[in-house]
N, C-alpha and C positions, 0 to 999 in steps of 0.2 A: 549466505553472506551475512559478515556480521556489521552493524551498523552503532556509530555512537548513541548516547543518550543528546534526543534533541538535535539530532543530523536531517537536514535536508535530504529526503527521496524525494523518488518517482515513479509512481504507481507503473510499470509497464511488465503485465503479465503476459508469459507466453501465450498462454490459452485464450485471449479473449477475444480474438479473431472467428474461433472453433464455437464460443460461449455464446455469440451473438448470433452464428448460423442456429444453433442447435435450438434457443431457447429465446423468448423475451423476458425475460426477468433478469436481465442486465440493466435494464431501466431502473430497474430497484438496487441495485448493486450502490453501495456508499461513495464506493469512487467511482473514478472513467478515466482511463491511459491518459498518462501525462500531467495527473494529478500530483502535484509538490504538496507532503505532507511531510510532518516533523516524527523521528521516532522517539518511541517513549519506553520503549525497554520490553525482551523478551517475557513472557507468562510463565513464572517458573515451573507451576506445576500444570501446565499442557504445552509440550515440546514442539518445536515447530511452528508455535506462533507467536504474534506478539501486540503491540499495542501502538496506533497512530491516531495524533492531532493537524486538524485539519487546518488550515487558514483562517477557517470561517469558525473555529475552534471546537466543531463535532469531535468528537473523539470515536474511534474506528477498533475492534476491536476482534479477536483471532483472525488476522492475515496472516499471510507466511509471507516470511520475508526475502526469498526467493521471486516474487512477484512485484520486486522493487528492484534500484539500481539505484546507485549514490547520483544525488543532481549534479548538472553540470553550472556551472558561474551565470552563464545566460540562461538558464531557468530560473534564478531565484529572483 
């Protein structure tokens, strides 16, 4: 999915159902499902990921952006 510069997501990965059986270091993971983060634009040179800022203004870096979904009005 492609996403504007500065569009509201939401962190909701299919996997992290599987991520949290399998392993603890989800705890360390930058975000957690249902995180509203702002995009900051694709990596040009490593494909498939890209760049998010957080609320709290961390900035987050090689996601895939398949592991988001445009927000909805009542999330923001």
């Amino acid at each position: 999915m492609k996403f504007n510069y500065l569009e509201a997501i939401v962190f909701d990965p299919k996997w992290w159902n599987r991520f949290m059986e399998d392993s603890t270091d989800y705890m360390n993971h930058p975000l957690k499902p249902k995180d509203v983060v702002y995009y900051l634009g694709d990596i040009p040179n490593v494909p498939g990921h890209g760049i998010v800022i957080k609320r709290s203004g961390g900035i987050v870096t090689m996601v895939h952006p398949e592991d988001f979904r445009k927000a909805r009005e009542e999330e923001l």
